[in-house]
N, C-alpha and C positions, 0 to 999 in steps of 0.2 A: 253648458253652452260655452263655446269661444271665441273671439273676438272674429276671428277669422271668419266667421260664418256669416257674423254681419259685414264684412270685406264682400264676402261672395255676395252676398245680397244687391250691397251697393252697386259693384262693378258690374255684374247679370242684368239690372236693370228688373231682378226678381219685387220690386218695389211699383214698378210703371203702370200707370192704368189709371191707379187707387186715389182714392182722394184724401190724399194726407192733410195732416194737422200735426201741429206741436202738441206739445203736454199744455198748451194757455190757449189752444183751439182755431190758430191760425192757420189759415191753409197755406199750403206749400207746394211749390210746380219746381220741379227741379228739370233746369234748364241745360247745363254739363254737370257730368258727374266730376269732372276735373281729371287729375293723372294720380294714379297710385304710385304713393309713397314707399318704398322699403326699408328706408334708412329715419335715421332720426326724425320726429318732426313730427307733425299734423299727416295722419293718414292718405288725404287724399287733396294735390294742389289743385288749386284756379280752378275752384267748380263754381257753381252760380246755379243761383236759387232764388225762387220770387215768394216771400215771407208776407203774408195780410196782403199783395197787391205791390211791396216795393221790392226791386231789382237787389239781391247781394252779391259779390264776388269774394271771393276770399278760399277759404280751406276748410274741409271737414277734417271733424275727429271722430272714434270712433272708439267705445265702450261697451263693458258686456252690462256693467252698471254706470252709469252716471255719477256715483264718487266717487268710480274709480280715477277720474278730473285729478282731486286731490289728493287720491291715493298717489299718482304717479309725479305730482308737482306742477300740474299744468298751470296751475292758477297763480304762480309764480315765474312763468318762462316765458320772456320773451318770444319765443318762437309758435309761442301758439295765441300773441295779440291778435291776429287775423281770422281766426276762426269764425266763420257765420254758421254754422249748424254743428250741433253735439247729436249723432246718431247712436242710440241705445238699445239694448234689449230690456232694460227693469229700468226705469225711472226711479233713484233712489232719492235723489237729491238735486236741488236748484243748482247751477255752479256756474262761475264769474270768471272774467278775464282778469289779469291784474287790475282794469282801469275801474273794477268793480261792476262794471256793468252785463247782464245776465245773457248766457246766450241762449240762442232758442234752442230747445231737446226735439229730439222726432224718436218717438219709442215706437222699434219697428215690431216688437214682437204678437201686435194685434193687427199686422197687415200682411202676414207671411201664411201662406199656405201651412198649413197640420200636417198634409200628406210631404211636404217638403222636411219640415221639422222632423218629422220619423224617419224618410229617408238618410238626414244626416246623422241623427242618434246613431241608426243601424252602420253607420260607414264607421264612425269612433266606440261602437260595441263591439271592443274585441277578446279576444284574452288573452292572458299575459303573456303564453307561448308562442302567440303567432307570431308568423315572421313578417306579414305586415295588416295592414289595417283590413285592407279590401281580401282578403283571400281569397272569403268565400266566396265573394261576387269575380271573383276575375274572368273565370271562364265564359262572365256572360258578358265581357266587354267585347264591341266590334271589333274586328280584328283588324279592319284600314283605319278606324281611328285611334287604334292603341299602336298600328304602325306608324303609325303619320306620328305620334308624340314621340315615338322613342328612338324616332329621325331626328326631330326638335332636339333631344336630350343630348343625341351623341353631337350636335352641334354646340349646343351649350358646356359640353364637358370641352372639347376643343377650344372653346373662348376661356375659359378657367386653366387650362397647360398653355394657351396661349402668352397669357401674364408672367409663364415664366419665360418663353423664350425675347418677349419684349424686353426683359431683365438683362438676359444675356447679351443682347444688342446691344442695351446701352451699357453692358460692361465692356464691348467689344471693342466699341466706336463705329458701330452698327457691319462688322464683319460678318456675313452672314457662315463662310466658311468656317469662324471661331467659335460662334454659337452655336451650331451644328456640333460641332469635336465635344462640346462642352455638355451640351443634351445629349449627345450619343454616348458617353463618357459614362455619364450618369446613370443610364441605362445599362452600360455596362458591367455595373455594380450592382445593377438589381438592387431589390429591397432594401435587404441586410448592408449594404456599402453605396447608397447612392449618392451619400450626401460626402464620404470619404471621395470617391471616383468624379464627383464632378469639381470639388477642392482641387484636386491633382488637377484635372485639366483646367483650371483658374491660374495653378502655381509656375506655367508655362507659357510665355508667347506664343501665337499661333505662327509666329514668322520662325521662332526656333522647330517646332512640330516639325513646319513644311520641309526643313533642312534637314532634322533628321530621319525624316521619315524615309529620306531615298536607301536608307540603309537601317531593315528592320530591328537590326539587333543592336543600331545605335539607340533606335526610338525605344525599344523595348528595353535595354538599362537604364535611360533615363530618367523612363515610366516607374519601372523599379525603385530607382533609386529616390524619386521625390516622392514614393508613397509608403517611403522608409522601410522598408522589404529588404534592403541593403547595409542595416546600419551594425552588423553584427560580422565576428570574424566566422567563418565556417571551411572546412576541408574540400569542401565540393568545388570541382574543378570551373566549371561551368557557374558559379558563382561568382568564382573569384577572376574570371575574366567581363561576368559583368560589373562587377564592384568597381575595378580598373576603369573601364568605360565609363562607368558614371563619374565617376572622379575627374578625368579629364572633361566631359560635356558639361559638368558643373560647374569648372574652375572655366571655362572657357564661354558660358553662355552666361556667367555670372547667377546662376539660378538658387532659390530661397526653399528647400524642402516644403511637402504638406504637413497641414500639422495633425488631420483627423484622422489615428490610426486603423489601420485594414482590419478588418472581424475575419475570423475564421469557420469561430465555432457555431456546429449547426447547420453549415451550411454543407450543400452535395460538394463534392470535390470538383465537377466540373466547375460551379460556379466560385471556385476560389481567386481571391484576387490575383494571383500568381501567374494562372489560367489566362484568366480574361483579360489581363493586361499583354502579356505575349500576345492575343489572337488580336488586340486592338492596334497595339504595333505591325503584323501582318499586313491588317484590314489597310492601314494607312499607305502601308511599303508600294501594294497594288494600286492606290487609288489616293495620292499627295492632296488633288481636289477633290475628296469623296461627295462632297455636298453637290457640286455641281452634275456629276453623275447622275446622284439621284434625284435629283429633279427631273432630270433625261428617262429616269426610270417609271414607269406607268402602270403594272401587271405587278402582281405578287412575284412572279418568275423572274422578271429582271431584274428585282432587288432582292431574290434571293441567289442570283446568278454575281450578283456586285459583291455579297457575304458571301460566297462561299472560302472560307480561309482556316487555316491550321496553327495553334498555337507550333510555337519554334518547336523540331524534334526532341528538344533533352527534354520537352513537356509530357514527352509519348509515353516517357516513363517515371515520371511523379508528376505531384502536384502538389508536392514545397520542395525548400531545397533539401539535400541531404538523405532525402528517406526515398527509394526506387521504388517502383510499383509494376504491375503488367501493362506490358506494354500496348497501348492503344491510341490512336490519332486524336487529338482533341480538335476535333470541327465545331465550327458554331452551327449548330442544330438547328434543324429544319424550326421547331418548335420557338426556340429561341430566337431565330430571326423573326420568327412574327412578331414577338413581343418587342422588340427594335423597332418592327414596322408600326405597331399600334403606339407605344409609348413616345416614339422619336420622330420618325420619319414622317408620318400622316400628319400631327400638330406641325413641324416646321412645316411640311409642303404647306397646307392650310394656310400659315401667317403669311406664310412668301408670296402664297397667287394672291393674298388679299394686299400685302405690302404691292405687288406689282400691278396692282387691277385688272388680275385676270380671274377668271369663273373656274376652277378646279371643282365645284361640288361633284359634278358627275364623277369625277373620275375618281376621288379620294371616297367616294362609297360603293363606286366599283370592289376599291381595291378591300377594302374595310369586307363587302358581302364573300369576297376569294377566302377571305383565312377562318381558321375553325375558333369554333366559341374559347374563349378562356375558362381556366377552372381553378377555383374559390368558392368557399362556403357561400357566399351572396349568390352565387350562379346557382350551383347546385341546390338553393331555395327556390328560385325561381323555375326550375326544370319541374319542380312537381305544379305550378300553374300553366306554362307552357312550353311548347318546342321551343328548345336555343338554336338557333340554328350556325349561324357566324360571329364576328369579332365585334360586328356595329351593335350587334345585339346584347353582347353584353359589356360591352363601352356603356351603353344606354341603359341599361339595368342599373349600374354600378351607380350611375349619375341618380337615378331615380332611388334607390334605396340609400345612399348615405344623404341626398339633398331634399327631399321628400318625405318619402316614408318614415325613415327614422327622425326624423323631426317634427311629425306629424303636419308638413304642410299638403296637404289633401284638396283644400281647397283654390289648391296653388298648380294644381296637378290636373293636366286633359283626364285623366282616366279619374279621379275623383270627381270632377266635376261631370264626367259624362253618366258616373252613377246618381250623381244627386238629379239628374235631371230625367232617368228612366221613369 
């Protein structure tokens, strides 16, 4: 049994009807169940409950035993003087507030359905290989109420990347243009360099960007040159005219190098910093306000018509300096732009219509249903439960198995809770 269960209990209203009693035989009418807790503290605030006939207000708690009270320190914490009900599964023990005085227990486990109790065993019976709790039962969840959750999720995964672009604002002085270069950036670097790529575009004013941007091969040494790609002498002709450049935009923009150096290894060629920093210089030469653009942009097609861009020609044939290769155009990918659009573009749009008060949802799951599913082991787990179809889909997967599943919150979950209740 886990604590959680009695959560579900309480908040379902799986309790209503019965004619409860404490463990000392007092009946009990519970009047609000209060607000669930997440965070520190007494489980569940400002609930209100009528004990023997009198009125309490205050806060539940909530155990799988009753000393587990003192197992956790309750009975020394301030924050849980207000308690009026200890809800349990096993009554093991009597247990006090600091001031000494007892609170009343409700031991729920003699008023819960059997057929319930088995249904929740069967959802945490699992084995140790599976990839998540419910497998076996998924194919028998409805399928508008496991869409309508995994709606919810990809909403909720946008409020969590949201937090970072609120960050970026207020590093900005709420430029919405700076935080965009700064999140786009980041993305830039993918996985392997995300946290080097968005450094670099921190170690830059966005009022310098704007200036160099009207000349990509100024933006593109500069980029080079603060993500230390530059600090070496080499033979290559095409080097040593950007080195030069950055040397003057340095000395003249007064600029401070990154200090998180660029990865190489392991990563595909196209996705080398080198690359992608050329094609981000480009991006900006076309588009000095890229942010405002896209926000103008609606469809998959016109922000993939805003990327379409080419790292500089001497890219055609490497991808470091010094060593030549065949020659080939380095465009940013059809593929890759999506992942811009999921990772970058959709979260800012999202903050901005909520920052401006405007309703963007239709349109940012328009655009989310246009682009094809991503691929990662989490995905590819879930395509043996059901069809992936698009981008929302597995935004929303992702959200549910790292916040979820692999935490075992179940009872925290539409589709867990919609099993406990078949």
């Amino acid at each position: 049994m886990r604590e959680d269960f009695i959560h579900y209990l309480w908040k379902f209203k799986k309790l209503s009807g019965q004619e409860l009693k404490t463990t000392e035989r007092k009946e009990i009418v519970i009047k609000s169940l209060g607000t669930h807790n997440f965070f520190s503290g007494p489980d569940f605030f400002n609930g209100r409950v009528e004990i023997d006939g009198q009125d309490w207000a205050g806060n539940v708690e909530m155990h799988v035993k009753a000393s587990d009270w003192y197992l956790h320190g309750h009975d020394e914490d301030p924050a849980y003087d207000n308690v009026i009900l200890h809800v349990v599964w096993m009554h093991d023990a009597e247990i006090t507030r600091r001031d000494g005085i007892n609170i009343p227990v409700l031991d729920v486990s003699q008023y819960v359905d059997p057929d319930l109790v088995q249904s929740y065993i069967k959802l945490f019976a699992v084995k140790n290989d599976s990839f998540i709790n419910c497998e076996s039962q998924f194919s028998s969840i409805d399928s508008f109420k496991r869409d309508q959750w995994l709606e919810k999720l990809f909403f909720e995964r946008l409020e969590v990347k949201s937090d970072r672009i609120k960050h970026l604002l207020e590093q900005n002085n709420n430029d919405w243009e700076a935080a965009f270069f700064h999140l786009l950036a980041r993305s830039f670097g993918t996985k392997t360099n995300a946290d080097a790529f968005e450094q670099l575009a921190s170690s830059m004013e966005q009022s310098v960007v704007r200036k160099l941007a009207k000349d990509a091969f100024q933006l593109e040494a500069t980029l080079l040159g603060q993500a230390g790609l530059l600090d070496v002498t080499k033979k290559d002709s095409y080097y040593k005219e950007l080195f030069d450049e950055y040397a003057f935009a340095k000395a003249k923009h007064q600029l401070q190098a990154s200090l998180t150096p660029m990865k190489f290894f392991r990563l595909r060629p196209a996705n080398y910093p080198t690359v992608r920093i050329s094609q981000l210089a480009r991006l900006y030469q076309n588009n000095p306000m890229l942010f405002g653009e896209v926000l103008l942009a609606k469809s998959r097609t016109d922000i993939h018509q805003l990327f379409e861009v080419k790292a500089a020609k001497y890219w055609s044939t490497h991808h470091v300096f010094d060593k030549e290769t065949e020659e080939r155009e380095k465009m940013l990918t059809s593929d890759f732009i999506d992942l811009l659009i999921i990772n970058c573009i959709v979260p800012i749009k999202f903050m901005h219509a909520r920052f401006m008060g405007n309703d963007k949802m239709e349109e940012l799951l328009d655009l989310m249903y246009e682009l094809k599913p991503e691929k990662n082991t989490i995905i590819t787990g879930f395509k043996k439960l059901l069809k992936v179809e698009n981008a929302l889909q597995t935004q929303s997967l992702l959200q549910l198995k790292t916040n979820y599943c692999d935490v075992n919150k179940c009872l925290s979950c539409d589709i867990g809770v919609y099993l406990l209740r078949k």
